[in-house]
N, C-alpha and C positions, 0 to 999 in steps of 0.2 A: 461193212461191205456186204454181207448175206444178211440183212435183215432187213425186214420192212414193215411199216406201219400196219396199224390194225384199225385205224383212225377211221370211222365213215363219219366225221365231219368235219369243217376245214375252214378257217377263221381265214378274211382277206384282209391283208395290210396293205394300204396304198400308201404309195413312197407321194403320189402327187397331190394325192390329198393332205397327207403329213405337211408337206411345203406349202401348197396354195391355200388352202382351207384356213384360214385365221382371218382374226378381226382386222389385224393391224397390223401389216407387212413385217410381224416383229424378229429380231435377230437371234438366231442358235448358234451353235457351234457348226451347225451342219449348214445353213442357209443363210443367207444376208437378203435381207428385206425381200424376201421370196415369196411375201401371201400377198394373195391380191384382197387392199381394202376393200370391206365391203361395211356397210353401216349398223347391219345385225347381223349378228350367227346364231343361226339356228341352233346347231350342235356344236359342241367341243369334242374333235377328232382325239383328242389323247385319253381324254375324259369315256369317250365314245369306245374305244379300243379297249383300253384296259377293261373295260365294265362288262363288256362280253368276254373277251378271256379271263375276268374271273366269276365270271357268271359260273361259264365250260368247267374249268379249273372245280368251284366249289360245287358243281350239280355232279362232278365225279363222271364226265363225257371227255375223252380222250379226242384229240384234236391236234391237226395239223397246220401248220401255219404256210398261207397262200399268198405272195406276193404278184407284184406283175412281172416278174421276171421269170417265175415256175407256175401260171396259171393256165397253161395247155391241156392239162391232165385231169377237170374237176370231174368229168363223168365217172371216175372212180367212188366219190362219195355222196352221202347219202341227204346232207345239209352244207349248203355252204351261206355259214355268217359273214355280213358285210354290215360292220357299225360305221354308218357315217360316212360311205363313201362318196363321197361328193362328186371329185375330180377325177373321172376314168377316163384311161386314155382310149380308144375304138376298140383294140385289140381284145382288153379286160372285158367290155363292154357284149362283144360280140363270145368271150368263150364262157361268158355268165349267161346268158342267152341262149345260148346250146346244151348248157348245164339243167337248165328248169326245161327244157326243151326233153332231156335224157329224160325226167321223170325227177329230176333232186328239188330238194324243197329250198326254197331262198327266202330268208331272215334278212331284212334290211330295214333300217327307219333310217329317220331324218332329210334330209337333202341327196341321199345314196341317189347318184347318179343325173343330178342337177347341172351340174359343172361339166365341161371338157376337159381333158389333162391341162388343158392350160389358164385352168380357174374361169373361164370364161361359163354366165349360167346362158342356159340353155331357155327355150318355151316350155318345153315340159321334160320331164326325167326321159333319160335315153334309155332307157331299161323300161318304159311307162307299160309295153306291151306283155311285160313275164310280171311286173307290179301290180300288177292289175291294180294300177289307179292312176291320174295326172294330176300333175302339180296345179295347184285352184290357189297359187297366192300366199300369204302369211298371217297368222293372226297374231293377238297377244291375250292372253287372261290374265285373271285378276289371280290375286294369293288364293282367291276364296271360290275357284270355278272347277268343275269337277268333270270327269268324262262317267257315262254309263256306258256298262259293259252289256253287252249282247246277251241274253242268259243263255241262249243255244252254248255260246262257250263257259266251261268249265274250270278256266283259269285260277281264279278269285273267288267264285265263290265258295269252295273248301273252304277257305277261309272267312266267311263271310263277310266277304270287300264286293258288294254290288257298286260303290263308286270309286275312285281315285282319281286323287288330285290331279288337273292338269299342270301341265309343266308354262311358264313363264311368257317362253312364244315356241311357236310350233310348225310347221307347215299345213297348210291346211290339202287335201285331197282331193277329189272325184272317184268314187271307185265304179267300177268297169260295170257294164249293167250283169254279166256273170262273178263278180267277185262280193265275198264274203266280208263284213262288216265287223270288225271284233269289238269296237265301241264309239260312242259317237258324244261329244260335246254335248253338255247338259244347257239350258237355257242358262244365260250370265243370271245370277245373284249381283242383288241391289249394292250387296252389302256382306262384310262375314258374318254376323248375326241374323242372317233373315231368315235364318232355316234349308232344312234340306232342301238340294233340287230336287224337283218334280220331275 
């Protein structure tokens, strides 16, 4: 009752991306045929969720968990993680908005804010304007296709990873003529043996 978090950063759970976001309207304890089919998924929401709170969890950063039922209050913290939110209802939509507006940094990949609450997608992500980027469609790569990183950023290479692997399919982008670029798709490879991309 007298205590309070120390938390400045704030992982979002969406209840409506948990239900709608799936391949195949499939059945839970909690939902009956509630996702709306869709042909590919980009992301897996649960997959997506756990992977940043154990991201948080194992980097030893202290975090508060944000649904859309307590998400009036983000001007408090100092990042707010959103994996995979897809399906935001206007409310979430508009105090995420306000949030990077206050000066908070926002972490988001995938489809985040592609969708309506009611799984319906959208022309471009509703958030496209604090994203600084629009949705440009979907790709697929190959087992053997790589992204290059930016060297300005600092990520990877400590560890000397000027590439990694891109993921299976992806969304593809536009970023904003002010937004910063952290890696961009390497030309396809013929083949996994054809050597490094260039």
């Amino acid at each position: 009752q007298h205590t309070a978090s120390l938390a400045d950063t704030a992982l979002f759970y969406s209840f409506n991306t948990a239900k709608r976001y799936t391949s195949s309207g499939e059945q839970t304890d909690f939902y009956r045929s509630g996702g709306v089919k869709r042909e590919a998924v980009i992301g897996n929401y649960g997959d997506s969720f756990n992977g940043a709170a154990g991201m948080l969890f194992r980097a030893g950063i202290p975090f508060d968990l944000v649904t859309e039922l307590n998400i009036e209050d983000l001007c408090r913290y100092r990042v707010l993680v959103v994996p995979t939110g897809a399906c935001l209802e206007e409310n979430a939509v508009d105090e995420i908005r306000d949030f990077v507006r206050c000066g908070g940094t926002l972490v988001a990949d995938s489809e985040t804010s592609l969708y309506d609450e009611d799984g319906s997608r959208q022309e471009n992500f509703l958030l496209a304007d604090v994203l600084g980027s629009t949705f440009d469609g979907y790709r697929r790569y190959g087992r053997h296709d790589y992204f290059g990183l930016d060297p300005r950023w600092d990520l990877f290479a400590r560890e000397g990873l000027p590439l990694i692997p891109a993921p299976l399919a992806a969304v593809d982008v536009a970023p904003a003529k002010r937004g910063d670029v952290l890696a961009r798709l390497c030309p396809p490879l013929p083949g996994r043996y054809a050597g490094a991309p260039g």
